[in-house]
N, C-alpha and C positions, 0 to 999 in steps of 0.2 A: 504191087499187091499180089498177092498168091505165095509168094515165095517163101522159101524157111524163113528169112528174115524176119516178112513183112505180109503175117496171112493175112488172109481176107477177115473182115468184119463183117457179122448180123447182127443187127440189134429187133428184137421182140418187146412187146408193149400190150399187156390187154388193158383194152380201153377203161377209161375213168368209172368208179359206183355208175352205175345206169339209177333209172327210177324204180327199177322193178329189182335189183341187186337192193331196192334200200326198203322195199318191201315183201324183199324176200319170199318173190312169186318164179317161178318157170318161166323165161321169156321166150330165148330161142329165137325164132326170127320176128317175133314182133316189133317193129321198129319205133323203140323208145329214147327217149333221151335221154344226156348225164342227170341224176340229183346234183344240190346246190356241193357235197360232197365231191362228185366226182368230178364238178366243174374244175375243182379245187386241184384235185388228185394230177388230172389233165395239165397243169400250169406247172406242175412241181414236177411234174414229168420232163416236160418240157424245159423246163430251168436244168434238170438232172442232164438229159441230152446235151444242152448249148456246154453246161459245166465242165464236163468229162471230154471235152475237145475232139471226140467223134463226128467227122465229116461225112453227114449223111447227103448221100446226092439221088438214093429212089428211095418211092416209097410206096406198099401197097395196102390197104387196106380193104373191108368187107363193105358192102353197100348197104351195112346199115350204120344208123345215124350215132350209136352210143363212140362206135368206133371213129367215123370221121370225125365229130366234133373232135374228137379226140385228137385227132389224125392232124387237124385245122389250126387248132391250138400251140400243137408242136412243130408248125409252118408259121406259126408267127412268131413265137414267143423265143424259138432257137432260130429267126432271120432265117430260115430254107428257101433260099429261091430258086425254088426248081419250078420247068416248066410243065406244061400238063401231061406232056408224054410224059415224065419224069413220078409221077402220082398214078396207080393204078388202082382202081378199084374195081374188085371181082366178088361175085355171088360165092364162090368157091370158098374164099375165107370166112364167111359169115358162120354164126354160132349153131352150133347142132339144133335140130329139131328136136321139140321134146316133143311134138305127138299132143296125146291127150292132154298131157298134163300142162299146156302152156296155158299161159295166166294164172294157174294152181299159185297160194301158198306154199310153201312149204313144211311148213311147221303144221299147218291143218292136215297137207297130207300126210306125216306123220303119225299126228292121232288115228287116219283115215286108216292109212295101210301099215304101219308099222316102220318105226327107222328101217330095219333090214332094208325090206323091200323099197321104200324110197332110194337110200342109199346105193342100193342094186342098178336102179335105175340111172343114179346119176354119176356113180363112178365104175362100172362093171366097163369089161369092153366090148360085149356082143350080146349085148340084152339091151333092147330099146321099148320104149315104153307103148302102150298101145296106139295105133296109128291116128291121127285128125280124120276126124271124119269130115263132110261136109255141112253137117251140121253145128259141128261145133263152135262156139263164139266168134272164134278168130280164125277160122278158114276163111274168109270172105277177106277181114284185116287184112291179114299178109297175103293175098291173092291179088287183092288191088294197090298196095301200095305205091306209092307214087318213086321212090326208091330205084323199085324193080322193073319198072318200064322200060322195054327196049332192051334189057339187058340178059332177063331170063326168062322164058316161056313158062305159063303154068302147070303143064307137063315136068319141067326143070324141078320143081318147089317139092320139097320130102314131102312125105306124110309124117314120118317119124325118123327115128336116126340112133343108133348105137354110135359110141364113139370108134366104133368098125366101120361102120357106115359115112361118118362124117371122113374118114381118113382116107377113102376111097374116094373121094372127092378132092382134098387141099392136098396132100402128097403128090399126085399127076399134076396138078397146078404149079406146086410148087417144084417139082423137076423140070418140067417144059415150059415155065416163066420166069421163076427167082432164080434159078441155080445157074442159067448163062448167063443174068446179068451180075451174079457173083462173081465169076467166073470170067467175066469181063473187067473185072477191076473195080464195081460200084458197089457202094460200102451201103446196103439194104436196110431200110425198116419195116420191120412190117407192125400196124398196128389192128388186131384183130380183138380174139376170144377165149374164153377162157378155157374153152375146148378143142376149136380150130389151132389153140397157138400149142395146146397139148398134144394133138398130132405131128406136130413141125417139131417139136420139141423131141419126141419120140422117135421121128427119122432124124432126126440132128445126132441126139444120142446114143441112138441104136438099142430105146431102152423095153424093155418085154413087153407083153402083153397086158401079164399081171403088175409087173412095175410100175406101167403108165396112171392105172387107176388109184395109183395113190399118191399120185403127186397133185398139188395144187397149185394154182399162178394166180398170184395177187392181183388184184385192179389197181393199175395207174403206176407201176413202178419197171421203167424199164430193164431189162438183162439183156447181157451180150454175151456173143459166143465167137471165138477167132475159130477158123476154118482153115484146115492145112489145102494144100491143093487138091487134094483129091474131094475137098470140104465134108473131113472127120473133124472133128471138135477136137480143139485145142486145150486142155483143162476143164473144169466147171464153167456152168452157167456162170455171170458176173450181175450179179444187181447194183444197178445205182440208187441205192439206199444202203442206209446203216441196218447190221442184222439184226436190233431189237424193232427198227421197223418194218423189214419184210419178216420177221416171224409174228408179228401182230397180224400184218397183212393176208397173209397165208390161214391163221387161225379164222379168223373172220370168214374167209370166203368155205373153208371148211366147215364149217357150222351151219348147221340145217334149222337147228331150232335157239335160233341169237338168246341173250336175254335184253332185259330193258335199254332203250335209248337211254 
């Protein structure tokens, strides 16, 4: 593994539709679950995985729940029998903070504040939206979550988060945890977010500032990336899917204001 031969392998995954991905609210670190959707998404991922004959032996994931189920499914459905050292789960990966706006529609706040500005906030890279306050609904929600116990102090938990902000968090994670077990010859998953996996994506890449914010990563459809030694990217992303279904995939998640089920 590493060598011109025979680089190294990552594979990336963001987790399956969540509940609030199927209604189209701000979730961030609220810890929800897949929709009947993403259960779906999750299983096809994981048949994608065992398919493509990629030997995954670590795996990291975020400590919330949209992602492990995710994470769980693709431990059973592609046989991974790794052990628990083998499975990491860090706060670090979890999905940017949206601040105020969590539990928001999005399509309300659109009428509310205007596409631009919605859209500013959700793909810009150094504009974050205004900070939770204490009062708000779900300051209390993701303060006590059962998730985060023992794992991150409530000092730790954003108020809000620019996708500048979240990248200064998973990038040092991701150098000082996934890059030596790369680097060790183990062929990486990680299954996170749609923003968290945008940062990784962006150091994998080496791709702008301005570039990043216009890329989107589908729910539920893995890509991979071979890694020279130095672990520069070998060619493009790869998905496993056919590309009238990540380009479906990609539309979807890009769309702020859906139309009808």
């Amino acid at each position: 593994m590493g060598s011109e031969s025979e680089p190294y392998t990552v594979v990336l995954l963001r987790h399956g539709e969540s509940e609030w991905n199927n209604d189209n609210r701000f979730c961030g670190w609220v810890d929800v679950g897949l929709s009947p959707l993403g259960q779906e998404e999750a299983t096809i991922a994981a048949e994608a995985i065992a398919a493509s004959g990629i030997k995954i032996n670590m795996v990291y994931t975020s400590l919330l729940k949209r992602a492990n189920i995710t994470m769980e499914n693709i431990l059973q459905v592609a046989n991974l029998n790794l052990s628990r050292d083998n499975v990491i789960r860090d706060w670090r990966l979890n999905e940017r903070h949206y601040g105020a706006l969590t539990g928001l529609n999005k399509a309300d706040c659109v009428q509310k504040f205007g596409a631009e500005q919605v859209q500013t906030w959700r793909r810009s890279y150094n504009v974050p939206p205004a900070p939770m306050e204490d009062s708000h609904p779900y300051y209390k929600v993701i303060a006590n979550q059962p998730a985060f116990a023992g794992s991150i102090t409530a000092a730790q938990i954003p108020r809000t988060e620019s996708l500048a902000d979240l990248i200064n968090r998973t990038i040092p994670f991701w150098k000082s945890e996934v890059e030596p077990n790369i680097l060790a010859g183990r062929t990486v998953l990680v299954v996170a977010h749609g923003t968290s996996l945008r940062g990784i994506v962006k150091h994998i890449e080496n791709i702008s500032d301005e570039a990043i914010c216009k890329i989107d990563l589908p729910n539920g459809i893995p890509f991979v990336y071979q890694l020279d030694k130095n672990l520069k990217h070998i060619g493009p992303r790869k998905f496993l899917a056919d590309p009238d279904t990540v380009r479906k995939a990609v539309a979807k998640v890009a769309n702020i204001v859906p139309g009808p089920k």
